[in-house]
C-alpha positions as CSV (number, residue, x, y, z in Angstrom):
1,X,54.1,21.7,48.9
2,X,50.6,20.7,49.6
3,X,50.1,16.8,51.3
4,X,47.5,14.5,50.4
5,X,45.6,11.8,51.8
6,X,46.6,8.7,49.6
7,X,43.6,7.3,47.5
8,X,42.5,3.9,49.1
9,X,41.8,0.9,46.6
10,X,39.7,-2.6,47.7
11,X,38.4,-5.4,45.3
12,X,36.5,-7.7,45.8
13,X,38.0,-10.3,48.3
14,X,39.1,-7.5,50.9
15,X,37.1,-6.0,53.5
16,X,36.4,-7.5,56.5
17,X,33.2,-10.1,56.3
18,X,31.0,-10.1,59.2
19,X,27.3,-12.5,59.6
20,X,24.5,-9.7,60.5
21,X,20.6,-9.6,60.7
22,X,21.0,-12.9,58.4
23,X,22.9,-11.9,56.0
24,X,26.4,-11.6,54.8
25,X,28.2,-8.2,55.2
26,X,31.7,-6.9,54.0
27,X,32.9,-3.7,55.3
28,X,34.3,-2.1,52.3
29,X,36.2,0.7,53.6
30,X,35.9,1.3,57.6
31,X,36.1,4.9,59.9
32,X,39.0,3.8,60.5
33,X,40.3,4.0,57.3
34,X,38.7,7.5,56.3
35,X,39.2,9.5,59.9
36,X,35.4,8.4,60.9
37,X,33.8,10.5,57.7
38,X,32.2,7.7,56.3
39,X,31.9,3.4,56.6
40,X,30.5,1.6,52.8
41,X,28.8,-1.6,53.4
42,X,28.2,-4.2,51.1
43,X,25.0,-6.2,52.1
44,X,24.0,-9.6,50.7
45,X,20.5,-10.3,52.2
46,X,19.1,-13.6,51.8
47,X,15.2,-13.8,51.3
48,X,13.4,-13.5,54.8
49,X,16.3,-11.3,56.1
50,X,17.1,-7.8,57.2
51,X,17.3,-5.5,60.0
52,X,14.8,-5.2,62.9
53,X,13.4,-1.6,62.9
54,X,15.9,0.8,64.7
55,X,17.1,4.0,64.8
56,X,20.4,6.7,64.3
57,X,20.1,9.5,65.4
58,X,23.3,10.8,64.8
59,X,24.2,9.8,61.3
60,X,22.9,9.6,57.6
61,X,22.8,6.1,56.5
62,X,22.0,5.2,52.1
63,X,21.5,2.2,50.2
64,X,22.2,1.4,46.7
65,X,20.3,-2.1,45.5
66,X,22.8,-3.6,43.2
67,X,20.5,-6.8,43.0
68,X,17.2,-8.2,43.7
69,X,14.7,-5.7,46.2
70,X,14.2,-5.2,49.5
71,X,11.0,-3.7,51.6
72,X,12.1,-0.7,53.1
73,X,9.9,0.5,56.2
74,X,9.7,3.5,58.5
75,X,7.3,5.4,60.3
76,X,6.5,7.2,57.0
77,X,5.2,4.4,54.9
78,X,6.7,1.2,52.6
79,X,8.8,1.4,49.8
80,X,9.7,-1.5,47.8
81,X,13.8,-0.8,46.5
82,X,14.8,-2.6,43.6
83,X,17.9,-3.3,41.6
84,X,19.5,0.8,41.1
85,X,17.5,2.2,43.6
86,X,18.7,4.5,45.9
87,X,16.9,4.7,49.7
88,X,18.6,7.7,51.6
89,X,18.0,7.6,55.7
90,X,18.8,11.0,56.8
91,X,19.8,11.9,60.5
92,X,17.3,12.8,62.6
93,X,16.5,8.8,64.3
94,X,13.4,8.1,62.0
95,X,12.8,4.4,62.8
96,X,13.3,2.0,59.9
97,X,14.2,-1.8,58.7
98,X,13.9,-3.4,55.5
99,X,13.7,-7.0,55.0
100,X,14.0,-9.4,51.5
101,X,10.8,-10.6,51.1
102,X,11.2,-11.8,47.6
103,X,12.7,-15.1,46.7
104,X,15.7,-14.2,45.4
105,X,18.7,-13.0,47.3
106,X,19.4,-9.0,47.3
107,X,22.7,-6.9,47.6
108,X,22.6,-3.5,48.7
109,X,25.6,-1.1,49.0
110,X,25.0,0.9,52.5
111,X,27.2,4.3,53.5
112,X,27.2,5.6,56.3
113,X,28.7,9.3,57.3
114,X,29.7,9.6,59.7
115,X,31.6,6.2,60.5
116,X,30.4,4.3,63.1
117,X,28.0,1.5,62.2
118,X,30.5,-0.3,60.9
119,X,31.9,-0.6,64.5
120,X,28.7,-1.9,65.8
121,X,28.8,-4.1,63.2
122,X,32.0,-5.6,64.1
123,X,30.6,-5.7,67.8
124,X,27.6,-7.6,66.9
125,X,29.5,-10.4,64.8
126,X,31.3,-10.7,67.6
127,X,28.7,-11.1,70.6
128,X,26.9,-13.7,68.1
129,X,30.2,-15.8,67.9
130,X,30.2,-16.1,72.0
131,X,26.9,-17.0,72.0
C-alpha cells in the first residue's frame, strides 16, 4: 500500500509572525514543514516599506499582490505590481527590491522553492530583537 505525505492545513491566525524590512510577515508554511521544497510568505508592507535590493542566487522567489501595489526593481527595469499581479524572480541572483510607494498598505503572497528564506527570515527578526 502506497504512503502519503498528509495534506498540511493553516488559517489565518497560524504561522509564525516575524517584523521584516518594515513590515509585517507570517510564514505560512515553512521548509521545515514541506522537506525544504518550498517556504509561502504572507507580506503586509506598509507605505515607504520593502526590501533593500539583494540577491538569491540559488532559489526562485514569486509574489502574488493580494492588495494595494508595490514598485518592483531590478537591474532590468521598474514594474509597478498591483492587486492580482504576479512578479516571478527566477534563480540566477538578478538583483532586485520592491518598496510601497503608494499610500495605502500592500499585501503580497511570496513563495519561495526551495525553502530557505524563510529561515533568514526568522534570523533577522531575531538579530533586530537583540538590538
Amino acid at each position: 500500500m502506497k504512503s502519503f505525505n498528509p495534506i498540511i492545513t493553516v488559517d489565518e491566525t497560524q504561522g509564525k509572525k516575524l517584523n521584516i524590512a518594515g513590515g509585517n510577515y507570517r510564514i505560512i508554511i515553512s521548509g521545515k514543514e514541506t522537506n525544504g521544497e518550498y517556504a509561502v510568505i504572507e507580506m503586509s508592507v506598509p507605505p515607504g516599506s520593502g526590501p533593500n535590493p539583494h540577491a538569491h542566487a540559488d532559489f526562485t522567489e514569486t509574489f502574488f499582490v493580494l492588495e494595494g501595489e508595490v514598485t518592483f526593481k531590478s537591474e532590468l527595469g521598474v514594474y509597478i505590481a498591483k492587486k492580482n499581479a504576479f512578479v516571478n524572480i527566477p534563480k540566477g541572483g538578478i538583483v532586485h527590491g520592491f518598496k510601497n510607494l503608494s499610500n495605502e498598505p500592500a499585501k503580497l503572497l511570496c513563495t519561495v522553492a526551495p525553502a530557505g528564506l524563510d529561515d533568514l527570515f526568522e534570523e533577522i527578526a531575531v538579530i533586530r530583537k537583540l538590538m
